[in-house]
N, C-alpha and C positions, 0 to 999 in steps of 0.2 A: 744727686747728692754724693761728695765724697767722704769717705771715713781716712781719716787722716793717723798718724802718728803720733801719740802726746809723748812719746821720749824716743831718744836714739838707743838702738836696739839692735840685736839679733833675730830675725824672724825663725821661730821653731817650728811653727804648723799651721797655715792655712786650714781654719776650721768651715770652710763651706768650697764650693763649686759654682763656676761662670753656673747663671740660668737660676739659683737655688733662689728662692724665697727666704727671707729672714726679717725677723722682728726688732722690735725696738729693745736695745739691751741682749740681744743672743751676743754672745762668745762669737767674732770672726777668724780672730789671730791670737796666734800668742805669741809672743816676745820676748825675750831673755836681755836686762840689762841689769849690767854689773852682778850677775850670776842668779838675780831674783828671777822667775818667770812670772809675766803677768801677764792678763789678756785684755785685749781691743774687744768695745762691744761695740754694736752698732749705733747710733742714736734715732734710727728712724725706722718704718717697716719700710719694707723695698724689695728687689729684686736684682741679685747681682748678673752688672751688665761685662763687668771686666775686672781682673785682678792684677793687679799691677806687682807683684811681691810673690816670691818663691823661695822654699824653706832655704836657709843660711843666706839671703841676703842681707843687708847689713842698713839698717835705716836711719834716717834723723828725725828729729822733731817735727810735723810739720808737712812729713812727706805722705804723700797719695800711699793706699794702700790699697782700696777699692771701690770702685764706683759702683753706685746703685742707681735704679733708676723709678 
């Protein structure tokens, strides 16, 4: 499963670690657009295989942020 981007953004902090266990609805990321900060939650429980996103890059709509598996 991937958790995706629902807006183009700034990533501010990677809230988990490759290998971490997480829930349906935990807090992954958080995102800074047009100066609100918001966060990505999960939609599913899983286990993260890979993070594709590291603090100040710069995102769109749409894009991978991490895979679980």
């Amino acid at each position: 499963m991937e958790i995706k981007s629902n807006m183009a953004g700034t990533i501010l902090e990677v809230l988990v670690t490759e290998g971490e266990s997480v829930e349906m609805e935990q807090d992954v990321i958080c995102i800074e657009s047009m100066k609100m900060q918001m966060f990505i939650a999960s939609e599913d429980d899983g286990k993260v295989v890979e993070i594709k996103v590291t603090a100040g890059d710069f995102v769109n709509e749409g894009d991978v942020l991490i895979v679980l598996e």
